[in-house]
N, C-alpha and C positions, 0 to 999 in steps of 0.2 A: 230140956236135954236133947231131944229129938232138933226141933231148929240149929240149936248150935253142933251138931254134929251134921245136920245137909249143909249148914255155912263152912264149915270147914272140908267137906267134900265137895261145894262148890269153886272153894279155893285152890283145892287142888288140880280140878277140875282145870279152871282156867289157867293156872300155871302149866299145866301139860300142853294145854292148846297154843298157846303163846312158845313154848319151849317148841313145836313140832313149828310153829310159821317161821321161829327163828334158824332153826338147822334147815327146812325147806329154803329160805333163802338165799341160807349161805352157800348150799346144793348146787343152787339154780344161776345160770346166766344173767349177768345185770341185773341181781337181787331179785330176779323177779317173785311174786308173792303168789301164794294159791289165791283161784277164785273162789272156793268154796270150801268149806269141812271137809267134803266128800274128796275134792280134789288133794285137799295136804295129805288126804291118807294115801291115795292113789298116790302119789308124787313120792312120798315118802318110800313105801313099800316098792318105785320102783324104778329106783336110783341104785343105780350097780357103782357107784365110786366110793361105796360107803354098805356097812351092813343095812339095807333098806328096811328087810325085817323088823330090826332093833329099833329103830325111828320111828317105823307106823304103829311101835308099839307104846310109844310116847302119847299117842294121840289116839287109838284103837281103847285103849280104858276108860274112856269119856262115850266110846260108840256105843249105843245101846243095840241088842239083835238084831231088831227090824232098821239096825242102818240108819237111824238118826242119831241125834250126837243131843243128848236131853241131860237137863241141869237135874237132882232130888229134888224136886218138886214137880217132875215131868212135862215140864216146860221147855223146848227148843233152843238152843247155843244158838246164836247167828253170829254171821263172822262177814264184815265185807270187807275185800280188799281195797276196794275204792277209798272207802275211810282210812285205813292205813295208810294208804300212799298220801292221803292230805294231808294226817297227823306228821304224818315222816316230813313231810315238806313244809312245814310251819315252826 
């Protein structure tokens, strides 16, 4: 029960973070994409054409305290933009 309940908070998990690069994109100048976790929240939080607030709060429920961004099993999100853009381009 415990497993399938971090799977399903993992999954939200990623849908959140994927949901916050997608409105960061759409935000941003020529698509551009966060470099980092740290950066979609920063970027999110501080976009004035839109409630910024409301967006980094898309992606701010995945941030644990100390400011990393950690899956229920306290393991680390990694996020690279470089692989998006090659994904995007294939």
């Amino acid at each position: 029960a415990q497993q399938t309940r971090k799977m399903a908070q993992m999954h939200s998990d990623m849908n959140s973070i994927v949901s916050g690069v997608l409105v960061y994109e759409s935000l941003n100048i020529n698509s551009q994409l966060p470099d980092s976790l740290p950066d979609l929240v920063t970027g999110l939080a501080a976009n004035e054409s839109v409630d910024g607030s409301a967006h980094e709060n898309i992606v701010t429920s995945v941030k644990a305290p100390d400011g990393n961004f950690l899956d229920p099993w306290g393991n680390a999100y990694t996020y690279n933009a470089e692989d998006v853009r090659i994904k995007n381009v294939l």
